[in-house]
PATOR-83707 format. One record per residue (C-alpha): residue in three letters; residue number from 1; x, y, z. Coordinates in nm, 3 decimals, decimal comma. Example, Ala and Ser with C-alpha at 12.3 -4.5 7.8 and 13.67 -1.06 7.14 Angstrom:
2
@type:ALA&seq:1&xx:1,230&yy:-0,450&zz:0,780 $
@type:SER&seq:2&xx:1,367&yy:-0,106&zz:0,714 $
This chain:
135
@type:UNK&seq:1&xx:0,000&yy:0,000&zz:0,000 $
@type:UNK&seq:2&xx:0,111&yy:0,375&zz:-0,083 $
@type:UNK&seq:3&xx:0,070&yy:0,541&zz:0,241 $
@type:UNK&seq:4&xx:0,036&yy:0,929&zz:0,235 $
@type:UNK&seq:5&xx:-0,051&yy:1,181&zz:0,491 $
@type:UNK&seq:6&xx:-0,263&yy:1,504&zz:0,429 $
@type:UNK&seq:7&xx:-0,530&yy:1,720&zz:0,590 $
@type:UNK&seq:8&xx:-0,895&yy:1,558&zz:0,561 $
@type:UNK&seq:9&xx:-1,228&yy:1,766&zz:0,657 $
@type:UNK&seq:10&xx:-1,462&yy:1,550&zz:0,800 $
@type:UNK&seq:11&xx:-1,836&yy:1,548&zz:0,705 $
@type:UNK&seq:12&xx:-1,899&yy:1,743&zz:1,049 $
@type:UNK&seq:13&xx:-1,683&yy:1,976&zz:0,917 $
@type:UNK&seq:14&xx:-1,360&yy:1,931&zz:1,195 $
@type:UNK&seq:15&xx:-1,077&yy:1,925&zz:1,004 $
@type:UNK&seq:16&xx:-0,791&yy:1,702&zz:1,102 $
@type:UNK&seq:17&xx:-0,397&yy:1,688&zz:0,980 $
@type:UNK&seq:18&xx:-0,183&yy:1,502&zz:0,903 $
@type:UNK&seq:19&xx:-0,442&yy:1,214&zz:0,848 $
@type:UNK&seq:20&xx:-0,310&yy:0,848&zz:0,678 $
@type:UNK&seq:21&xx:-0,480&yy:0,828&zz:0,304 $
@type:UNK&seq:22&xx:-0,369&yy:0,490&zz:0,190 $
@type:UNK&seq:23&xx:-0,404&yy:0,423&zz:-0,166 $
@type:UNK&seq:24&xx:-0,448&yy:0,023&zz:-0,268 $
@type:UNK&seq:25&xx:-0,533&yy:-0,204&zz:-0,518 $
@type:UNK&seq:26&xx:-0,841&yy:-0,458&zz:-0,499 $
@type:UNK&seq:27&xx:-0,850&yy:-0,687&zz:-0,705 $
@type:UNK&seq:28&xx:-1,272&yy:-0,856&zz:-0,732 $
@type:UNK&seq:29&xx:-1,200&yy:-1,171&zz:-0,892 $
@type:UNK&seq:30&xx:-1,006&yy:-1,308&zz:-0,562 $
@type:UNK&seq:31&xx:-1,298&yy:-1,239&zz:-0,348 $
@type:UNK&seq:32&xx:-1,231&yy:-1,269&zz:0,051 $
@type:UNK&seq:33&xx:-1,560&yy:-1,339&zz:0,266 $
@type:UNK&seq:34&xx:-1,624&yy:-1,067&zz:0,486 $
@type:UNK&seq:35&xx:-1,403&yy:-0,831&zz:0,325 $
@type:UNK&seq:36&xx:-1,592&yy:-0,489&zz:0,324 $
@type:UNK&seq:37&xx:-1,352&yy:-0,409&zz:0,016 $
@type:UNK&seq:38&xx:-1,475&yy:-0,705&zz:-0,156 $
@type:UNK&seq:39&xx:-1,161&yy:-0,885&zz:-0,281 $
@type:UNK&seq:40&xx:-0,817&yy:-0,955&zz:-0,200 $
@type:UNK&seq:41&xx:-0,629&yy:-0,608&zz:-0,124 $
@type:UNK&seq:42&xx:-0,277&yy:-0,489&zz:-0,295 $
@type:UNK&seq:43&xx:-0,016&yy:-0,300&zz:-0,236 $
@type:UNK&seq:44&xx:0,061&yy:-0,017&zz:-0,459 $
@type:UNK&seq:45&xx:0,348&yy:0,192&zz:-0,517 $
@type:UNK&seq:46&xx:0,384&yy:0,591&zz:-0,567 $
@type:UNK&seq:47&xx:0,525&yy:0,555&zz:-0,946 $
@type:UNK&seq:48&xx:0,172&yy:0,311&zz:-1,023 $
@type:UNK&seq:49&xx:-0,018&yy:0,557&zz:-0,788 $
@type:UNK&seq:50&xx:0,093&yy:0,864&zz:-1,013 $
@type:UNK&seq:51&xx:-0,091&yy:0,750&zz:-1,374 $
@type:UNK&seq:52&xx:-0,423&yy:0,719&zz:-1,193 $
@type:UNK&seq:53&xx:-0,439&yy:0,979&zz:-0,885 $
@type:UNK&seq:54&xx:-0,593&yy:1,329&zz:-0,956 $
@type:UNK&seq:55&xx:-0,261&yy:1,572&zz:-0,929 $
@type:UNK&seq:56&xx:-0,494&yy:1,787&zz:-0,655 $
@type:UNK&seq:57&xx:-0,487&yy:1,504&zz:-0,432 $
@type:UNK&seq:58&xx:-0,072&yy:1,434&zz:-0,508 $
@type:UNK&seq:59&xx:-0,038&yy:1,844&zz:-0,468 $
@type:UNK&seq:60&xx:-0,126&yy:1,827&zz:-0,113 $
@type:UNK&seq:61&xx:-0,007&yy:1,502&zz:0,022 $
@type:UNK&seq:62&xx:0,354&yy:1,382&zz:0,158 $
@type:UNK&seq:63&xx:0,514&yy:1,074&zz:0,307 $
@type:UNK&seq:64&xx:0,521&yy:1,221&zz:0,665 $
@type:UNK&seq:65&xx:0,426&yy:1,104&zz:0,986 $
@type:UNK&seq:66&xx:0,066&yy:1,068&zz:1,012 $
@type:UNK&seq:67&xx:-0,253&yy:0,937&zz:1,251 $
@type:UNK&seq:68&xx:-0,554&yy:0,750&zz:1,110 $
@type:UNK&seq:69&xx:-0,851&yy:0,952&zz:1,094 $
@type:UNK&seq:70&xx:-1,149&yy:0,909&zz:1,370 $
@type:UNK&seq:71&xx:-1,363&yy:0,738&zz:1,129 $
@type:UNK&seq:72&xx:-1,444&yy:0,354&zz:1,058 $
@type:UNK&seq:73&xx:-1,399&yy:0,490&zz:0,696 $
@type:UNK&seq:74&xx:-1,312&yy:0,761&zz:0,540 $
@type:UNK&seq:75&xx:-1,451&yy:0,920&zz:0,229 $
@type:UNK&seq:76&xx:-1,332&yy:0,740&zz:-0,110 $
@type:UNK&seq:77&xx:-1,333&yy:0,638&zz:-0,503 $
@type:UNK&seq:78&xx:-1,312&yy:0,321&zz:-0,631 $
@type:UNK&seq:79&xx:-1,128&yy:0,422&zz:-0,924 $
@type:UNK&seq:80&xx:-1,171&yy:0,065&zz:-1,148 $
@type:UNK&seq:81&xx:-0,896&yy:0,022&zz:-1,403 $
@type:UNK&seq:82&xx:-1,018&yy:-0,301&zz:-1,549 $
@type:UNK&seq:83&xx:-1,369&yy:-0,500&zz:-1,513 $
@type:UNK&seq:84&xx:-1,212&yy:-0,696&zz:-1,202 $
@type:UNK&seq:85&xx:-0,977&yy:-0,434&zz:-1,039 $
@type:UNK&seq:86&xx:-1,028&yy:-0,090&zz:-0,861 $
@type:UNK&seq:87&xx:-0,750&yy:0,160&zz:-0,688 $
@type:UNK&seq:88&xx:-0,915&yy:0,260&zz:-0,365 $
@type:UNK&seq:89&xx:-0,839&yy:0,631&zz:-0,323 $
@type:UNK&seq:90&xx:-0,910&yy:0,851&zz:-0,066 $
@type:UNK&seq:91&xx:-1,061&yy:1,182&zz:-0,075 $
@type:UNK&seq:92&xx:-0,934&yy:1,421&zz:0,160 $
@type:UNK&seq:93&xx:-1,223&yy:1,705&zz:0,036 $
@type:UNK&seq:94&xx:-1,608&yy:1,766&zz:0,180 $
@type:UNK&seq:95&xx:-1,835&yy:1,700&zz:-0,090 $
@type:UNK&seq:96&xx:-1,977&yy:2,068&zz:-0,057 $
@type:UNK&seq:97&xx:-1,586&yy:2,169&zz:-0,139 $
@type:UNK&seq:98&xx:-1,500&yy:2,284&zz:-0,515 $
@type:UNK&seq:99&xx:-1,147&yy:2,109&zz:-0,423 $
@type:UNK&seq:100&xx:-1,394&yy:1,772&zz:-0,391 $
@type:UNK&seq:101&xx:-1,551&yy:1,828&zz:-0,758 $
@type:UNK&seq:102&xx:-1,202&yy:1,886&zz:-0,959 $
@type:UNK&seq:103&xx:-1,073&yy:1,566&zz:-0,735 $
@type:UNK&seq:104&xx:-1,376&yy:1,309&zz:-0,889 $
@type:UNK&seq:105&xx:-1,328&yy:1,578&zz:-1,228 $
@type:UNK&seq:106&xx:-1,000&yy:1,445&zz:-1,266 $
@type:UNK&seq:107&xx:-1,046&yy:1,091&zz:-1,201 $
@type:UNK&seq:108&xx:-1,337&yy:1,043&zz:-1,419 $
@type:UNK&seq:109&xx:-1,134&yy:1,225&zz:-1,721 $
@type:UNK&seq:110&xx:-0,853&yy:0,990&zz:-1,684 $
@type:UNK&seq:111&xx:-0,850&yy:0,749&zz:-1,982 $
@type:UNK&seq:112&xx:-0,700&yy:0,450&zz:-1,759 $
@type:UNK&seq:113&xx:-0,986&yy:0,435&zz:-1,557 $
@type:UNK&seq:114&xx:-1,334&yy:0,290&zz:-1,671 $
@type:UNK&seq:115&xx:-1,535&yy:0,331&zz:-1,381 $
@type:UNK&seq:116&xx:-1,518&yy:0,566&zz:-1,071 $
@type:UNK&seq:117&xx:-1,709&yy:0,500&zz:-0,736 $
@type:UNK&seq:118&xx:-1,806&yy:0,749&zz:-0,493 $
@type:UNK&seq:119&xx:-1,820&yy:0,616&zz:-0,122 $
@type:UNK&seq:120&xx:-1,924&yy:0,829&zz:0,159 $
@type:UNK&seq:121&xx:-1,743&yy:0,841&zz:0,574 $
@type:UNK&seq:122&xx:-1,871&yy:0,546&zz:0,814 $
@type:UNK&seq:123&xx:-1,830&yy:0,663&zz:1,202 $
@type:UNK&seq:124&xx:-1,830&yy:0,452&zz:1,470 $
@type:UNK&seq:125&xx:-2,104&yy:0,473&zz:1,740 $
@type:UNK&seq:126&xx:-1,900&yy:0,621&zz:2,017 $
@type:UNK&seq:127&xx:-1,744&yy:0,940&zz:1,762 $
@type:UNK&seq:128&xx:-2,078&yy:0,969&zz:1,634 $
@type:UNK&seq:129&xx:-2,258&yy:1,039&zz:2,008 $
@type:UNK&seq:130&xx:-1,968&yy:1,265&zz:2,038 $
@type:UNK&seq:131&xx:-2,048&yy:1,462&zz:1,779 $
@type:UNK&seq:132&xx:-2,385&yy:1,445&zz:1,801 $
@type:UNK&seq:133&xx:-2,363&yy:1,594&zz:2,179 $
@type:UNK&seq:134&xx:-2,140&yy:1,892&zz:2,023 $
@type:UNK&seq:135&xx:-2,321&yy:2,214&zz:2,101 $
C-alpha cells in the first residue's frame, strides 16, 4: 500500500492533519468473505499511484508522519482500471468543497480508468454520540 498523509475535513466539518490516506489495489476476482472491500487487497506503489491519482490530491499530500482519521472509513473512489480491479483512493475534500468536484473531475477524465465510485465516511457509534452531543 502507498501510504500518504494530508489534511482531511470531515463530514462534520472538523478538520484534522496530518491524516493516513492509503491508496491500494483490490483486485474482485479473488474475493475474501467478509471483506468490506470485496476482494483480496494490494499493495501499490507511488510511481503506479501517479498515472491514476488526480494531481490535486498528489499536490497536497507527503510521506510524513501521520494518525488515522477518527472514522471507521473515510470518504473514497473506487477508481476501477479493469472489469475486475479498482485503486481505492481517498478523498481528503467535503463534498460541498469545489477542491472535492475537480478531485472526482480528474479521475473520471482519466482514460485508464473505466469506472469511478463514490463512497461516503462510516463513524463509529461512540465518535458519532460525540459529535452528536457537540453544542
Amino acid at each position: 500500500m502507498a501510504s500518504y498523509s494530508g489534511d482531511y475535513q470531515l463530514d462534520s466539518g472538523v478538520m484534522v492533519q496530518a491524516v493516513r490516506l492509503t491508496v491500494f489495489a483490490v483486485d474482485l476476482s479473488e474475493p475474501i468473505a467478509g471483506s468490506p472491500f470485496g476482494g483480496t487487497r494490494y499493495n501499490t506503489r507511488p510511481e503506479f499511484d501517479r498515472d491514476y491519482l488526480p494531481q490535486i490530491f498528489l499536490n497536497r499530500v507527503s510521506t510524513r508522519a501521520c494518525c488515522d482519521a477518527p472514522v471507521n472509513t473515510i470518504r473514497h473512489a473506487r477508481s476501477f482500471y479493469s472489469d475486475t480491479r479498482y485503486l481505492f483512493v481517498p478523498c481528503p475534500y467535503r463534498g460541498d468543497q469545489p477542491d472535492c468536484l475537480a478531485f472526482f473531475r480528474e479521475l473520471v477524465d482519466n482514460p485508464l480508468i473505466v469506472l469511478v465510485e463514490l463512497h461516503g465516511e462510516t463513524v463509529g457509534r461512540e465518535y458519532a454520540q460525540v459529535f452528536a452531543e457537540r453544542p
